[in-house]
C-alpha positions as CSV (number, residue, x, y, z in Angstrom):
1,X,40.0,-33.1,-46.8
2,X,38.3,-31.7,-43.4
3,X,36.3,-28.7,-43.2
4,X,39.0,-26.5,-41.2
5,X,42.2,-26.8,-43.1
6,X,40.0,-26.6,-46.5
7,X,38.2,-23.3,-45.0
8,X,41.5,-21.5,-43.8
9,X,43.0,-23.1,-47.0
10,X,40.2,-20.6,-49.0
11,X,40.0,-17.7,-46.7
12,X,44.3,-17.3,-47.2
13,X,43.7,-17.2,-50.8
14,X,40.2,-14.9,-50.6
15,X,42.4,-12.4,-47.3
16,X,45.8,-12.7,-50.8
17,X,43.4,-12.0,-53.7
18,X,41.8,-9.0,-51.6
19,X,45.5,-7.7,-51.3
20,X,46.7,-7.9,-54.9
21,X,46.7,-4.6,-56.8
22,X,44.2,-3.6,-59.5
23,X,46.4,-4.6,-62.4
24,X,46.7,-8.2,-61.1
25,X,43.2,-8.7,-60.2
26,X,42.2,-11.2,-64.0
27,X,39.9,-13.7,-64.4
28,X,42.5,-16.3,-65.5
29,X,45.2,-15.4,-62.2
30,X,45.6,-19.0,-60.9
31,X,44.8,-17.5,-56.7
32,X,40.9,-16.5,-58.6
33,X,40.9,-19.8,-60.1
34,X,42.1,-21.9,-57.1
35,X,39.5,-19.9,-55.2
36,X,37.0,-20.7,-57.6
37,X,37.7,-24.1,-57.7
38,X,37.5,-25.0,-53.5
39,X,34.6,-22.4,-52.9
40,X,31.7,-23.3,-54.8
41,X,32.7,-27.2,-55.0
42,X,34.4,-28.2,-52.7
43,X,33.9,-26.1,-49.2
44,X,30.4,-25.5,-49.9
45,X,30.0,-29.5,-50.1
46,X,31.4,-29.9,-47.0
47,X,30.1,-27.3,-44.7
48,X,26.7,-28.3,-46.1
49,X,27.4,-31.6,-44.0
50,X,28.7,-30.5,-41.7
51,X,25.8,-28.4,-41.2
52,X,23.4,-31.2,-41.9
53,X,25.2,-33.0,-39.3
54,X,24.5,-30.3,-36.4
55,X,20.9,-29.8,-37.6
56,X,20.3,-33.8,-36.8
57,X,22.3,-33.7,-33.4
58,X,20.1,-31.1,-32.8
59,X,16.9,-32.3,-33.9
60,X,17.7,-35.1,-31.8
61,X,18.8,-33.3,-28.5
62,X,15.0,-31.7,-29.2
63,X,13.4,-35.1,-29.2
64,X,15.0,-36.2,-26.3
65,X,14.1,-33.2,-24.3
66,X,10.6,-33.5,-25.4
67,X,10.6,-36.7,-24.3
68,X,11.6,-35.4,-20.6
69,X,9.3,-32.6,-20.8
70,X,6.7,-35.3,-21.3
71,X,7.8,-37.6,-18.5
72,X,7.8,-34.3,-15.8
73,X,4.3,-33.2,-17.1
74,X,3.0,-36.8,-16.9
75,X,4.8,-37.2,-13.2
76,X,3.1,-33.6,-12.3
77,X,-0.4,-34.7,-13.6
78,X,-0.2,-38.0,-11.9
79,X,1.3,-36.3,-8.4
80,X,-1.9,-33.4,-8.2
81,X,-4.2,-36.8,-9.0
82,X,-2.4,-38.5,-5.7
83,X,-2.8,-35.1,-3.9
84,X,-6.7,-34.4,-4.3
85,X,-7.0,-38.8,-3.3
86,X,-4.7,-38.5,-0.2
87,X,-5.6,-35.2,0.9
88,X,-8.1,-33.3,-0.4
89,X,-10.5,-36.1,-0.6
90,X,-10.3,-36.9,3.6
91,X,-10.3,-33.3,4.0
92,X,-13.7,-33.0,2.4
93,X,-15.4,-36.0,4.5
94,X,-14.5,-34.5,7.4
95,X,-15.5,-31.0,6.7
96,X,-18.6,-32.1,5.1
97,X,-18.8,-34.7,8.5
98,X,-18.3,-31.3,10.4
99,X,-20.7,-29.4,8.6
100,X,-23.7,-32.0,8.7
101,X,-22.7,-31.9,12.9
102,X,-23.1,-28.6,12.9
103,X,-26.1,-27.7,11.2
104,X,-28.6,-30.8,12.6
105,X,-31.4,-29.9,14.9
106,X,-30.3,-29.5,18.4
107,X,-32.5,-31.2,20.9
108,X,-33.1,-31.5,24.7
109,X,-33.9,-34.6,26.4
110,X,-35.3,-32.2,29.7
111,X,-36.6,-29.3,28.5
112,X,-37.7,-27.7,32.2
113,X,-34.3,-27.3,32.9
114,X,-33.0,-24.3,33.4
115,X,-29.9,-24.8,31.8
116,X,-32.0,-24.4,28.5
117,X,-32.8,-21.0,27.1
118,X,-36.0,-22.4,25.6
119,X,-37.2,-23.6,29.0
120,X,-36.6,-20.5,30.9
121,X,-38.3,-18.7,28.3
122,X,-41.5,-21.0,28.7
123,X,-41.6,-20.3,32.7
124,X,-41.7,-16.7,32.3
C-alpha cells in the first residue's frame, strides 16, 4: 500500500479515536487496535523509505553540485593564471622597460652648449 492513502488511512482513525468519549476509550476497541496495528508496523516502515529515498536524492543533488562548485573554482583559478600571463606579465616588461629608461644616466654628446644646464653652469 502507498505511503498517502496508508497515512490518511491512520490519521482518520487517530482524528476518530481522539473523538470517542472516555467510556469507549479500552485497550481492546478494534479503532486502538487497527491504529496499533498500521502505526508502529506498517507506516513507520514505509515513511522510513520514503525518507531514505529523499536523503539519497539528496545526497546525490549535493554531489553533483559539488562537482560544479569544483568545475567554477577550477575555471576561476585557471582564468586569474591566464590573466597575470596575458596581462599582468606584459604590463610589467614595460613598466620595468619604462623604469630602467627613466632612471639611466643622462648624457650629452656637446656639453658647451647652451642648451645644457650643466654647461651654462661651467661658463659662469
Amino acid at each position: 500500500m502507498p505511503v498517502d492513502p496508508l497515512l490518511r488511512e491512520c490519521l482518520g482513525l487517530t482524528r476518530t479515536w481522539a473523538t470517542l468519549s472516555d467510556a469507549d476509550l479500552r485497550p481492546d476497541h478494534m479503532l486502538l487496535q487497527r491504529i496499533l496495528a498500521l502505526g508502529p508496523n506498517v507506516l513507520i516502515d514505509k515513511l522510513d523509505l520514503a525518507v531514505s529515498h529523499y536523503q539519497l536524492e539528496a545526497e546525490r543533488e549535493m554531489a553533483f553540485l559539488r562537482s560544479i562548485e569544483g568545475l567554477v573554482l577550477a575555471a576561476t583559478l585557471l582564468l586569474l593564471i591566464l590573466e597575470a600571463f596575458l596581462l599582468f606579465r606584459p604590463a610589467s616588461r614595460v613598466l620595468a622597460a619604462k623604469i630602467a629608461e627613466s632612471t639611466a644616466p643622462v648624457t650629452f654628446s656637446n656639453p658647451s652648449s647652451t642648451d645644457c644646464p650643466t654647461a651654462f653652469s661651467l661658463r659662469t
